[in-house]
C-alpha positions, 0 to 999 in steps of 0.5 A: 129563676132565669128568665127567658129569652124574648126575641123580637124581629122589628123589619122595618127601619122606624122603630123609634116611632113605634109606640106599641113595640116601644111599649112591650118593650118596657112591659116585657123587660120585667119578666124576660131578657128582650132583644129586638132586631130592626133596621136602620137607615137613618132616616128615623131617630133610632139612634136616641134609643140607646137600651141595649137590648135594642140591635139594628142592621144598619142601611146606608142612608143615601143609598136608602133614601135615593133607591130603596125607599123609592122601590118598597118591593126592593127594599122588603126584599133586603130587609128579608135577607138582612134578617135571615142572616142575622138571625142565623148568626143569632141562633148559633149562639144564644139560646132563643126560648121566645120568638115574636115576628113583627108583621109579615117580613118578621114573621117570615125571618122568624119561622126560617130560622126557629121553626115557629113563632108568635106573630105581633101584627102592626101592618096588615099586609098579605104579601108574599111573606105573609103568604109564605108563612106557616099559620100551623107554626104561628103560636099566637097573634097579638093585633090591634083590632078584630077587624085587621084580624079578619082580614089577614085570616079567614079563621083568626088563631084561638090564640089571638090578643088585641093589643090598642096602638096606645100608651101606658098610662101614668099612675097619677092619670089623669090628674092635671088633664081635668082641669084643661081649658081650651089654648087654641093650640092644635097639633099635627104629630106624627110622619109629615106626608100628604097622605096624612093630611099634612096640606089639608091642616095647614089650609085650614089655618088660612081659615083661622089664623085671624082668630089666634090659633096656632098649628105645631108640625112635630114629627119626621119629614124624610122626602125633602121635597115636602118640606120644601112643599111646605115651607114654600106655600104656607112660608106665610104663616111659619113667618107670622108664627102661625104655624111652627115646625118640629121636627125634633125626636120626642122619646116616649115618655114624654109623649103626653107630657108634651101633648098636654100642652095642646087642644086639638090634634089632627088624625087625617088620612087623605084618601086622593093619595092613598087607595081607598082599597088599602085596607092598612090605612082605613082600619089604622087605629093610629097611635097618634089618636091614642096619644091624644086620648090620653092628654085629652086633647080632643081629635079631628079625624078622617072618618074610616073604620080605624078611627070610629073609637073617635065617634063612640067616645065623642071624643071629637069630630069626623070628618068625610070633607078635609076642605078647609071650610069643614075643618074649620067647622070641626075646631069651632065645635070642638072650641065651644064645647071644649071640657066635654070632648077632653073627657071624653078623651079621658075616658076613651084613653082608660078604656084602651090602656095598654098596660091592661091590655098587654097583661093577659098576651104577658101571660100568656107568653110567661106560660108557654114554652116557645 
């Protein structure tokens, strides 16, 4: 029997770092041809994702960095065109069976050319796209959490799937990960800017670094003048050791494996920077703090109603304060009662595995015929 063909319209240019489309993007191949569409400017490492089921618009990266990325209005409009062009030109030449827009620019692309479309929900935004769109010709809605589902519709469709910003988990887990003691290593993973709490892990350090603990920086720095930022005010404890920069791309899966390594990752969102009003950011439920679950490694957080699966499953500590004072509170506690927070994290990451999650949403898509 054929399979039908899936296509997913991915508007923005950090595929790469999108664990949840990366993640259905390996379920899905079992059961129908995947194609996604995406940009890229070069800013992420999409060039390391070389299945070719993966098709990007490419963006000159200069013009990207200097202009576009300054102006986000500017930039979601030519992602809007790009799209529309190329899924006009797709339509005209390959049979498209299923088609599931990505957040509200994918969405919007998605029903211009084919009519109707699932909608997969990673950004809550109702912008002028989302606005624009037909919620009659939205067949179903996978989303990360019932309250992003009640923000974007007043009445959430019957068809709707909650999908957690988690990994798939290994068949052996959790394995090793019960036998962890407490390194001293901690971890900051994920895009490296202020409004992530980039500053507030490193002055944490200052708090610390005389008691052997050592902070990792992995992730994507895409504005040169943080990292300059950075390696100018904490050059101190990058020359000592103390803190370390890694900016290489980590594929997949190999994210836990690496994760392992650590005992205390970092989720912080520093709301000075970020609108305490921008509802995307306080019902985030990061993928980083599933990634960390899922190694048991124990989190430091911001406390805002995306990360509250940290306090259900005490699976670390949350944090109003981001002073260092409070942040060295939180790794001292952590610390002290190390194999109590990591199994909480093992138990937190069983909870929201995402092969389990997706299978219904699967199946859903297996029965239906557009």
């Amino acid at each position: 029997m054929r399979k039908s063909n899936l296509l997913l319209v991915f508007p923005d240019e950090w595929l790469s770092h999108s664990p949840t489309l990366l993640n259905l993007v390996h379920i899905f191949k079992d059961s129908f041809n995947v194609r996604v569409i995406s940009i890229d400017d070069s800013v992420f490492s999409n060039s390391t994702l070389h299945d070719p089921c993966f098709s990007f618009i490419k963006i000159n990266k200069q013009f990207a960095v200097l202009f576009l990325r300054r102006i986000r209005v500017i930039y979601g409009v030519l992602k809007s065109i790009l799209l529309l062009r190329e899924l006009r030109k797709l339509a005209g030449v390959q049979a498209v069976d299923r088609v599931i827009g990505v957040d509200s620019i994918g969405l919007w692309a998605a029903q211009k050319v084919f009519g109707a479309a699932h909608f997969l929900s990673l950004e809550v935004n109702r912008d002028f796209f989302f606005r624009s769109c037909r919620p009659d010709r939205i067949l179903s809605v996978a989303i990360q959490s019932k309250e992003r589902a009640g923000f974007l519709f007043n009445d959430p469709p019957p068809r709707t799937f909650l999908l957690p910003n988690a990994p798939i988990l290994p068949e052996t887990f959790p394995g090793s990960l019960m036998n962890k003691e407490f390194n001293g290593r901690l971890l900051y993973l994920g895009v490296i800017v202020p409004s992530h709490g980039i500053y507030a892990s490193l002055d944490a350090m200052e708090e610390v670094a005389n008691r052997g603990f050592t902070l990792t920086i992995k992730g994507v720095i895409y504005k040169n003048r943080v990292k300059r930022t950075i390696l100018k005010r904490y050059g101190h404890l990058f020359d000592k050791g103390i803190a370390v920069l890694d900016q290489r791309y980590l594929h997949q899966e190999d994210i836990l494996s690496f994760l392992s390594g650590f005992s205390i990752g970092f989720c912080l969102y520093d709301f000075d920077r970020i609108s305490p009003n921008d509802f995307n950011y306080v019902s985030s439920p990061s993928g980083k703090l599933f990634n960390y679950y899922a190694a048991g490694v124990p989190v430091i957080a911001t406390d805002v109603v995306g990360l509250q699966s940290v306090r259900d499953f005490n699976a670390g500590i949350l944090l109003r304060d981001h002073s260092s004072e409070a942040i060295r509170d939180a790794i001292d506690k952590i610390s002290q009662d190390f194999d109590f927070y990591r199994r909480n994290c093992l138990t937190a990451a069983a909870n929201f595995d995402f092969k389990g999650a997706v299978k219904p949403y699967r199946d859903f898509l297996l029965s239906t015929r557009s």
